[in-house]
Every structure is written in C-alpha cells, then in structure tokens.
DRENVEXZA-809323 format. One record per residue (C-alpha): x, y, z; chain. Coordinates in steps of 0.001 Angstrom, whole numbers. Layout:
<atoms>
x y z unit
X Y Z A
...
</atoms>
This chain:
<atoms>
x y z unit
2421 -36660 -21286 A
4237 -39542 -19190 A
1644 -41721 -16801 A
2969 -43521 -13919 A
2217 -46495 -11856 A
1523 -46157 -8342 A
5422 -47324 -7770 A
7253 -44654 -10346 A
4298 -42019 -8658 A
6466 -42531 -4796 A
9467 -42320 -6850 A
8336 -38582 -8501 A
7514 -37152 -5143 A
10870 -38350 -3648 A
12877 -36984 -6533 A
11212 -33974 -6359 A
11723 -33732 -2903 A
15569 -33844 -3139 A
15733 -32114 -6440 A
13602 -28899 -5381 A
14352 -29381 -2764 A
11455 -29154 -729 A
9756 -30803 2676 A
7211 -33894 2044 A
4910 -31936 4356 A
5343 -28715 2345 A
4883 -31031 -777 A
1957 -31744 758 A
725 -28504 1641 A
752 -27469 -2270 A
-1378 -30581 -2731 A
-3713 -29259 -243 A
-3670 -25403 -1598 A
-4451 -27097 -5125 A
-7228 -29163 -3607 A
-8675 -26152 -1778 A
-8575 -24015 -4469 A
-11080 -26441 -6572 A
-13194 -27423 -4010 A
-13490 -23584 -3201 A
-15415 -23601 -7024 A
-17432 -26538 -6470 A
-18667 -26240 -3255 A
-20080 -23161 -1395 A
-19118 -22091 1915 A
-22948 -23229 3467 A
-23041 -26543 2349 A
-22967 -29114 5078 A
-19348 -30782 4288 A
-17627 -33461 5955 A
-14060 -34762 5265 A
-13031 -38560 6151 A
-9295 -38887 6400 A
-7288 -42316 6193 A
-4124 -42734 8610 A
-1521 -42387 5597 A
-566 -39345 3221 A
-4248 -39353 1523 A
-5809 -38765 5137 A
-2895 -35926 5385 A
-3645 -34590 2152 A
-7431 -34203 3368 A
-6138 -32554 6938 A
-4480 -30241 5435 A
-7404 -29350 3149 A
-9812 -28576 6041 A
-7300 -26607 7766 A
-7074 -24161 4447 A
-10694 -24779 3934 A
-11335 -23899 7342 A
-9333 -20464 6207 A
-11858 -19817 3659 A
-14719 -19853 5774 A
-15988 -23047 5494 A
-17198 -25592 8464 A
-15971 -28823 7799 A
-16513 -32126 9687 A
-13700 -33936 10169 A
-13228 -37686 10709 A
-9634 -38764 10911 A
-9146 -42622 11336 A
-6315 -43451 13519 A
-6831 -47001 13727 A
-3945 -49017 12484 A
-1880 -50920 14772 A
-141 -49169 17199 A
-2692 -46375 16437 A
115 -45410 13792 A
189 -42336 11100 A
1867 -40972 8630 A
4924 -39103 9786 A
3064 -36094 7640 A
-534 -36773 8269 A
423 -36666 11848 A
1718 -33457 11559 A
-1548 -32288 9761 A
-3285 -33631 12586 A
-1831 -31289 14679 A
-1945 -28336 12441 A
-5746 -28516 12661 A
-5960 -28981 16212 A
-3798 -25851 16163 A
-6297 -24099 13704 A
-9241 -24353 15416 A
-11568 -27139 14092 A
-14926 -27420 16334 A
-15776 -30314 14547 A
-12490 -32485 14689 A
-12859 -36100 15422 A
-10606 -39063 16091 A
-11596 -42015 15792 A
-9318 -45153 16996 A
-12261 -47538 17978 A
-15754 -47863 17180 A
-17143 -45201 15327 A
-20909 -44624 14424 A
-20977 -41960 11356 A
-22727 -38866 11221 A
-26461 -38421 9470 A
-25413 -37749 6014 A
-27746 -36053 3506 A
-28416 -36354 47 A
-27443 -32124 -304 A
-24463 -32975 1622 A
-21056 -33046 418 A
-18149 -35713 1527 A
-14460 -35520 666 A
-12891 -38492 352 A
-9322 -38703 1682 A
-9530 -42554 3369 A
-7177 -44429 1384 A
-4766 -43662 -1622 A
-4018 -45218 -4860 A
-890 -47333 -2995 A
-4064 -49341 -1383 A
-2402 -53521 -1326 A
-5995 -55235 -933 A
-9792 -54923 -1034 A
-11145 -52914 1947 A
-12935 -54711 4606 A
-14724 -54388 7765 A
-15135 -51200 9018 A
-13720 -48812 6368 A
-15719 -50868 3240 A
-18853 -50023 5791 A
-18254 -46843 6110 A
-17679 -46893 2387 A
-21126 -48343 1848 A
-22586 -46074 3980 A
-20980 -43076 2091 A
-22475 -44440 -1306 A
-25648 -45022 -45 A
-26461 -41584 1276 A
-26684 -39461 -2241 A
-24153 -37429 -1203 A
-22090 -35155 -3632 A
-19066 -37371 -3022 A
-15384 -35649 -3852 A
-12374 -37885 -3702 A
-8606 -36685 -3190 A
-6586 -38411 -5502 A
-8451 -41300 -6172 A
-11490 -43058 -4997 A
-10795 -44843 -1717 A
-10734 -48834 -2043 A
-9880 -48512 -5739 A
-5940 -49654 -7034 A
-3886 -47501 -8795 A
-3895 -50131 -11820 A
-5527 -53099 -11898 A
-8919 -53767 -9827 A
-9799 -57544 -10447 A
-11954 -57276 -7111 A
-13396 -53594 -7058 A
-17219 -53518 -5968 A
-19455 -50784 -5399 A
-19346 -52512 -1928 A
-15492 -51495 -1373 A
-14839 -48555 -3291 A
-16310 -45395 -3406 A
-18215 -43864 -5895 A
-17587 -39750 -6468 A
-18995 -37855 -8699 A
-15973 -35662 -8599 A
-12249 -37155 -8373 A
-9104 -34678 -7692 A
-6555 -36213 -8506 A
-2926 -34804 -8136 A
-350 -34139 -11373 A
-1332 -36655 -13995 A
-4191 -39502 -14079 A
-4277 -42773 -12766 A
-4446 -46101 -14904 A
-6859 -46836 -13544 A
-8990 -43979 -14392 A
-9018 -45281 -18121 A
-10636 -48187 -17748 A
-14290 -48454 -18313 A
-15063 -50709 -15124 A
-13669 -47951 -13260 A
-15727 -45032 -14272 A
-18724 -45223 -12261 A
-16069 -44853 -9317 A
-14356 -41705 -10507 A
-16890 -39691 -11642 A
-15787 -36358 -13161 A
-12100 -36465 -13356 A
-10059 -33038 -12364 A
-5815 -33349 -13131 A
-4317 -30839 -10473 A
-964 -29707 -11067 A
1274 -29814 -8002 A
4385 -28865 -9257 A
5966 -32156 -9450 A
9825 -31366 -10469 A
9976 -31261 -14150 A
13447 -33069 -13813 A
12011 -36049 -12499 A
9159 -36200 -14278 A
11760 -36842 -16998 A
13743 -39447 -15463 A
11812 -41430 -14051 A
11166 -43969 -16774 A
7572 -45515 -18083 A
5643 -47311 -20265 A
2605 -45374 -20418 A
1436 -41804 -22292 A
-1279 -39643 -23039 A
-1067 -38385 -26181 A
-1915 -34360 -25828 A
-2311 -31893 -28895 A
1110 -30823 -28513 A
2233 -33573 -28912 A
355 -34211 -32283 A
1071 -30791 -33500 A
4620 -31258 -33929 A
4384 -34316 -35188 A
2253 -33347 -38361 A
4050 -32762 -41582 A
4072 -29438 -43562 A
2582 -29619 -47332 A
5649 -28266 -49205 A
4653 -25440 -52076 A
5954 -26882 -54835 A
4198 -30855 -54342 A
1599 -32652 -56373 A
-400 -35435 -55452 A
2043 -37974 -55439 A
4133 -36711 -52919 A
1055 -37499 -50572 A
958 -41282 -51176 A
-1228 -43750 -52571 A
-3887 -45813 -50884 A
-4858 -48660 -51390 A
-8326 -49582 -49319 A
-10035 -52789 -49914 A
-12947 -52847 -48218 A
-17105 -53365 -49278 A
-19126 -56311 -50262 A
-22462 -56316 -51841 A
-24933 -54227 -49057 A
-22324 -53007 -47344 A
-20179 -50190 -49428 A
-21002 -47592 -46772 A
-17962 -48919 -45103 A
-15802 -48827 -47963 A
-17396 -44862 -48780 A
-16832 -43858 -45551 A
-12990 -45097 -45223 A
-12481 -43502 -48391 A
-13556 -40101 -47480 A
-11638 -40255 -44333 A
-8386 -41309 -46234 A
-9086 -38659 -49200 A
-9834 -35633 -46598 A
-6849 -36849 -44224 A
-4354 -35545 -46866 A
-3858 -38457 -49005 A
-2764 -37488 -52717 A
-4473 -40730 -54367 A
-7013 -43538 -52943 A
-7489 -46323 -54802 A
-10568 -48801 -53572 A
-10475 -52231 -54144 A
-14388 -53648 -53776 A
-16285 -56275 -55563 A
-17510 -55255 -59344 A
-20785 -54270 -57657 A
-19579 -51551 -55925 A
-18385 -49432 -59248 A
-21256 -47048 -59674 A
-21440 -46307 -55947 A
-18059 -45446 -55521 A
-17965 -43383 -58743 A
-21095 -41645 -57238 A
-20381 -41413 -53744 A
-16408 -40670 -53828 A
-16015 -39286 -57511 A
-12232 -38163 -56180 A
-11224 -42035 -55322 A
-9620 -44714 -58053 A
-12093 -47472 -58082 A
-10151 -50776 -58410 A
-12407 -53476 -59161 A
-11924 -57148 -57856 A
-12818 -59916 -59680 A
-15558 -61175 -57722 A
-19036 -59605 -58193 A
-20458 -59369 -54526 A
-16985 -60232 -52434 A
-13310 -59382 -52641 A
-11685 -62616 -53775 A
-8111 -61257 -54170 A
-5943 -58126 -52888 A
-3080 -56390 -55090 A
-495 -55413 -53493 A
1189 -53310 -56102 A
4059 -50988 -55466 A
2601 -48011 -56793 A
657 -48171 -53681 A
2575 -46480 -50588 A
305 -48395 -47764 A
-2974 -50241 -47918 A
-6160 -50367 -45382 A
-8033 -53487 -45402 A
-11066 -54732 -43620 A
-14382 -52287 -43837 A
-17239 -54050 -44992 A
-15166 -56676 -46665 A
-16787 -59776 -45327 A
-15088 -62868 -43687 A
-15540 -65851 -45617 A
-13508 -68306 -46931 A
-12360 -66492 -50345 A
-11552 -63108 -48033 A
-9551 -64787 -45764 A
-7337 -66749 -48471 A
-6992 -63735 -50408 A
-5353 -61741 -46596 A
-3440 -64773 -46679 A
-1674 -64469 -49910 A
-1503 -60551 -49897 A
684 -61053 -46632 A
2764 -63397 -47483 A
4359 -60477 -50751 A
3170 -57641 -48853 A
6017 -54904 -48352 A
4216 -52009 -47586 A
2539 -50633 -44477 A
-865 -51953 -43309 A
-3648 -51162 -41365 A
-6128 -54362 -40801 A
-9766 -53684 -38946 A
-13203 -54428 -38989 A
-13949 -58047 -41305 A
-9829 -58130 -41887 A
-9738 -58854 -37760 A
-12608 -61285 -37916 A
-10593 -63158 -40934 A
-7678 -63709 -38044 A
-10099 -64479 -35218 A
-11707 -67433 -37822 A
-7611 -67901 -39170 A
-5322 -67366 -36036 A
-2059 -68469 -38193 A
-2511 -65203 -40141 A
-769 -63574 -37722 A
2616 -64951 -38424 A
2286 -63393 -42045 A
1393 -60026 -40228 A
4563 -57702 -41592 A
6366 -55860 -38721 A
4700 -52804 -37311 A
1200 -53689 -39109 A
-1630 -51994 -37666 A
-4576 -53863 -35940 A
-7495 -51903 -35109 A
-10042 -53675 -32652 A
-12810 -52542 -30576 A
-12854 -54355 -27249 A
-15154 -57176 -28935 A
-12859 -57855 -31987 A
-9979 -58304 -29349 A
-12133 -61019 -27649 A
-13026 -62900 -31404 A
-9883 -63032 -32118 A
-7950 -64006 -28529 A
-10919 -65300 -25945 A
-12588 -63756 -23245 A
-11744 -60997 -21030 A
-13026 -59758 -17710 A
-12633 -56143 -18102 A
-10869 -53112 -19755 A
-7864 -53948 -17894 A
-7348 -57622 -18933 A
-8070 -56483 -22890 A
-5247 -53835 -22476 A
-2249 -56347 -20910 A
-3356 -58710 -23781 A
-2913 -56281 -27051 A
372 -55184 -25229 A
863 -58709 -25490 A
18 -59175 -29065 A
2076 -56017 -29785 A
4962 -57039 -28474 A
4990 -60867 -29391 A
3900 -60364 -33259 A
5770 -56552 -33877 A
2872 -55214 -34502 A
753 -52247 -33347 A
-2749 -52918 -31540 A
-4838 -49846 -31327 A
-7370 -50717 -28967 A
-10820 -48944 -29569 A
-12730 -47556 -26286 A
-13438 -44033 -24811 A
-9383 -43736 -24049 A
-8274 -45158 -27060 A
-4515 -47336 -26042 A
-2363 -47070 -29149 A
-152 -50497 -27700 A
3023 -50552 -29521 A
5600 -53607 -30190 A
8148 -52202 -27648 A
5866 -52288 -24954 A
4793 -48893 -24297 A
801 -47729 -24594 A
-586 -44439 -25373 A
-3906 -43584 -24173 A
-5732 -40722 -26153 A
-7236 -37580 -24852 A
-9522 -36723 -27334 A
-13876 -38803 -28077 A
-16804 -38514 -26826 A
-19939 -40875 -26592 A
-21153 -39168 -29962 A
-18801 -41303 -31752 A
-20214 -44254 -30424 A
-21968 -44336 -34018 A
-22167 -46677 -36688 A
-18927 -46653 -39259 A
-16802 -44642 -37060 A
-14025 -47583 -36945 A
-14505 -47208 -40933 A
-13376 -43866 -40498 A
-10437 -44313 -38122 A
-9092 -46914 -40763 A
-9586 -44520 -43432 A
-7308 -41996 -41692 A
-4788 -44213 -40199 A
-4706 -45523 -43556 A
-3734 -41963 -45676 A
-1271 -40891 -42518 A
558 -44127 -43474 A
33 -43526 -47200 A
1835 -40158 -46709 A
4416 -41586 -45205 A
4095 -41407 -41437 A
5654 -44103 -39378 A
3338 -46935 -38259 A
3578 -45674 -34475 A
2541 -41905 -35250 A
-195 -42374 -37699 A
-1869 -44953 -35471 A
-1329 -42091 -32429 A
-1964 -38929 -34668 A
-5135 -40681 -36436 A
-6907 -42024 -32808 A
-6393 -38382 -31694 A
-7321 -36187 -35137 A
-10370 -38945 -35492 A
-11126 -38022 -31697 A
-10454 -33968 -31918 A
-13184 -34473 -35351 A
-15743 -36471 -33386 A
-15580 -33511 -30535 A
-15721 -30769 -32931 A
-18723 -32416 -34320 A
-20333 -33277 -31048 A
-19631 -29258 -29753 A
-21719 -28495 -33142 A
-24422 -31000 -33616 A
-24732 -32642 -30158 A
-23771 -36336 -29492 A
-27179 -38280 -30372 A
-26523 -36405 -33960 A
-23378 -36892 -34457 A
-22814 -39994 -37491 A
-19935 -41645 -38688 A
-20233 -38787 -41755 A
-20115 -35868 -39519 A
-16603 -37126 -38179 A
-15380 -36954 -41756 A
-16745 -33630 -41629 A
-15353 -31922 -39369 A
-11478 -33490 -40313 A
-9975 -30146 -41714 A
-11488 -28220 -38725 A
-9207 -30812 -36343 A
-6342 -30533 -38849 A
-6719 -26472 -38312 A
-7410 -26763 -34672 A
-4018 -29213 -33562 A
-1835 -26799 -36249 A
-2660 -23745 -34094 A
-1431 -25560 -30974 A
2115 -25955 -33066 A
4903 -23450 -30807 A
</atoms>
C-alpha cells in the first residue's frame, strides 16, 4: 500500500477530483459519511459530545460530521473557529458552515474573538477537527490553550484525520502542550508518517484507516517513497515448493553466530532459518557450542570455528547460498577482523545484526567492505552505536535511508512499524507485531528468517520485507494464543508455519 506525504496527499484529492470527477465539497461529504458512520459505533447517541472545528478543510470535515451526526440523532456542540485574518475559511468549510445553520444545530457557535470553552467532563466526548495534517508551525496562543484545556479534561478525545497541532511528517517540536492527545484518531484513506513514529503515539491513540474512495487512478500516479507492506502483498511474493525438489533447491545457510554463554542466540536463529523453508543450515560457533547445537537443533550442520569460546574466522564457501552473521557472536577484536576478511571475498548475500552491528559501530570502515544490497538489521539503539545520537523515531528513520542509499545496502530498522529502508530510497513500514515480541532473542529470530528467505533465493529487498512481516504475522499468532507477557522469542519460531499458512490463504 502507497503512503503519502502531506504534499502528494493535496495532490490525490485534486486528481481525484478531476478524474472522478467529483466536487471538493462532495469529496468532502464522503469524508464526513465515513466519519459518521464510525463515530456512530463508538459513541452513543446520549453522550455529551462536542465538536471543535478549525477554519480550513479539517474544521469542514468536522461541520459536515455534525450535520450527519445531527441526522442520527445525536446533540452535538459545535465550536467553529473563524478567526484567521480577514475572518477567512475554507471555500468548503464555509459552505459546511452554512449547511448546518441550514440543518438546525441549537448548539452552533462561532467564535471570531475571545472564546471561554465549555465545562468539559471526564465522560464527555470531543471531536477534534481544529487543524489538519498540512499544519506549517507549532500552535500557539489561543488554539494550543484550548488544546491544553482539551487534554486536561479526561475527555474521550476523537480526532479527524489527525491530531490537531501534530505535522504530517516530522514533529521536532510536538508537546503534549500543542498537540492533542486522542485516544481515537480517524484518519482518512491511508496513515500518516507520522503515525509510525513512536514519539507520536501517545497523540494518536487508537488508529482507524477510513476509506474515502480516493480515485484508484491517482492513487497510482502519484509517485512516493513510502509503503506499507500488507499480506497481499507478501502472498504473492512467496515462492511455491515445486513437487519434484530436494533440499538443495532450498539453499544453504550459513549462520555464524554464539560464543561461550550465549548459544541461545545462535539456537534460536537456527530454528527460525530451518522452519522458514531453508533446505540446509550450517552454524558456524566456537568448538564449545558442538553438543548444544547437536542437542538443541539436531536438523542443523554444526560448523565448528577454530576458537574454543569465540568465532575467530568466517568461511565463506560457495556451497553456501547466503550467510547470517551476528547473534551472540561477541564483538571483540578477533570477531571484528574475522567480518573484515569475510567481506572483503564475500560474494554471496548477507544479513549482519546483533554483535555483527556492534563490530561496525567499534569498526566504522567495515562498511565500505559491506557487498551491495547486504542486510543490516538494527534496533533503534544499534542504529545510535553505530552512527551517534538521535532525537526521536523520526531522525533514526532519515538516517538508515541515509545509510541505505549511500552504502547500497538495506537497513531494516527494528521498532513496532518495522521500516525495511532500501538503497533506492524508498521505505516500507510493516503492518504486522505486537508488544509481545518485545522479548528477549526475537532479533535472533528475524535474522534467522531473513537469513533462509535469502538462502532460498529471494532477493535482498523481499526477504528483508517478507521476513519483518512473516516474523510479525508469527509474533501475533502467538500473542492471539498465549497472550503478550507469554509470548518468548521460542514461541515466534513456533508459530512460523501457522504465518506461512495464514499469508498463503490471502494468495488471489
């Protein structure tokens, strides 16, 4: 699914206008039907409900809404700010404006001056129409007071669009001072950015996507650099077993990983890989790790290293069709020099995470040995070891789009939307976690399955995007079972042929 910035999101509604072709004010009328129809099963008809509209399209969207809601029974209070210079609106809120005057609304206030807000209570509930996500700056004076205000009074806060006082992308200045904070967020055709960065969450609240019939035409030529990977999109982009195959038509991996005390990383990775569909997995771990492995994955190829308690060198032999490196591996002198000199003959595809990332945060020139289209795996604190400090979700994601595209590599970027940021630019955000996987050895197992897609063949871009979402899809199938605080890094494993069956049924 194609995400747009606020810019290419003005360009959508106008192509759809001429391509429909339809009114703006019609346009947004379906907005409003969509809106009414959801806030019709949230909120009942007796609640005490008051609706704060901005001067531009958001405040229209919102007049329109309490006209229909208005048709449904309910009694909203209605604040409409008409205060910009000139006392100026909207060509289309205006128009609302006088649709609800025509309706009928008792409780229908204008407000182009001073304005002292109504008693709000905690059982109340407030839609949010004030501002959209084309906001230019922070808001001040009387609108981030009334914002305050709004946030202050326990309300059951529900926001058209997106929260007022929050940006469409970026939000280097957002406060709980100046934005508002719903618990429920409508917001029209596809998400925001913003919406996927964790700084922004205690804004949104619950997120709804309403569909507003946006013309499917210019949905498809209006051009972007950001997705959301969806389950059809996965499910045709899995391979078919063929009848007559054998194990080596499935790949080889190669997974170094494990030091002494820590081969749960390397078992973990190597039960993801094994029940991800790769024919053979080797694992390359320090002598000490034999009878573990043997024990604990009797179906992997144990490759010993010659060190005892640490990986001291990495083959990179051809009878291996990718290789995962990093789980548990350590970062010390020896494991760095022996990344160095596996990149510098490597020819097959790579994944690098966990101790392999913390080897090129203590060894930054390792990157230029990085082959093209290697995968790097970092949760938002790996990203930081290995380039500096960053503010906020929204810095970390313009830096690995950075790395991406400077080093021709792929940076999936760990979190609760996963961005898959690829070397020509674009990012994919994935649709599938939950907080259960917030466990222990879950990266191990992400590595282990980006690692056998590879292994099998896939193309660096679709087995990072196809392994963030089949790891997510087997976290929640897990999570719907067990219950997040169960949920381990184990259970994710799991539960891997139940997302394999559960993507393959969404295949048209």
């Amino acid at each position: 699914m194609k995400l747009f910035t606020t810019q290419s999101t003005k360009l959508l509604d106008q192509l759809t206008i001429e391509y429909e072709p339809i009114a703006s004010i019609d346009l947004m009328e379906r907005a409003a039907q969509a809106l009414t129809e959801e806030i019709s099963k949230t909120v009942s008809p007796e609640r005490h409900l008051y609706i704060f509209a901005g001067p531009g399209n958001n405040g229209g969207d919102a007049l329109a809404t309490a006209r229909l809601l208005i048709e449904r029974g309910y009694r909203p209070v209605v604040y409409l700010f008409n205060t910009m210079p000139n006392h100026h609106l909207s060509a289309d809120c205006a128009r609302n404006r006088d649709r609800l005057k025509e309706k009928g609304c008792p409780d229908f206030y204008e407000i182009s001056s001073q304005f002292t807000p109504p008693v709000i209570q905690p059982d109340d509930v407030v839609v949010d129409g004030l501002f959209g996500a084309g906001l230019r700056e922070p808001l001040s004076g009387g609108f981030a007071s009334l914002v305050r205000y709004i946030n202050e009074s326990g309300a059951f806060v529900i926001a058209i669009d997106i929260p007022s006082g929050l940006f469409g992308e970026q939000n280097p200045d957002a406060s709980p001072d100046r934005v508002i904070q719903a618990a429920l967020t409508l917001t029209l055709q596809m998400p925001k950015l913003a919406f996927f960065f964790a700084e922004n969450a205690r804004y949104t609240g619950q997120v709804k996507v309403l569909d507003i019939g946006l013309h499917p035409r210019a949905i498809a030529e209006t051009e972007t650099s950001y997705y959301l990977t969806t389950v059809d999109d996965v499910a045709r982009r899995l391979h078919t077993r063929a009848k007559f195959s054998d194990k080596r038509d499935y790949g080889h991996l190669l997974l170094a990983a494990g030091q002494y005390s820590m081969m749960g990383a390397a078992v973990l990775a190597a039960r993801a890989a094994l029940h991800s569909g790769a024919g053979l997995v080797s694992v390359h771990s320090p002598r000490c790790a034999n009878l573990i492995l043997q024990t604990a994955v009797p179906e992997a190829i144990f490759s010993p290293d010659k060190g005892e308690e640490h990986i001291e060198e990495i083959p990179a032999h051809p009878r291996y069709t990718a290789l995962a490196i990093g789980p548990g591996m350590g970062c010390n002198t020896t494991s760095v020099s022996a990344l160095m000199h596996l990149l510098k003959e490597l020819k097959q595809p790579l994944v690098l995470d966990a101790d392999a990332l913390n080897c090129i945060a203590q060894e930054q020139s390792i990157l230029r040995y990085l082959p093209s289209r290697t995968i790097l795996t970092p949760h938002s604190h790996e990203l930081e070891r290995m380039f500096g400090p960053m503010n906020d979700d929204a810095a970390r994601l313009k830096c690995a789009t950075h790395v991406a595209t400077k080093y021709d590599i792929i940076v999936v970027l760990k979190g609760a939307h996963t961005a898959v940021a690829l070397p020509d630019g674009s990012v994919h955000f994935n649709s599938t976690g939950n907080p259960g996987m917030a466990t222990a050895g879950s990266g191990d197992v992400l590595t282990g399955i980006i690692g056998s897609l590879l292994a099998q063949g896939y193309p660096p871009e679709e087995a990072a995007i196809i392994g963030v979402f089949l790891h997510g899809t087997a976290g929640d199938i897990a999570s719907q079972e067990e219950g997040e605080e169960y949920v381990t890094a184990g259970d994710i494993v799991t539960h891997l042929g139940q997302a394999f069956k559960q993507i393959k049924a969404n295949r048209i």
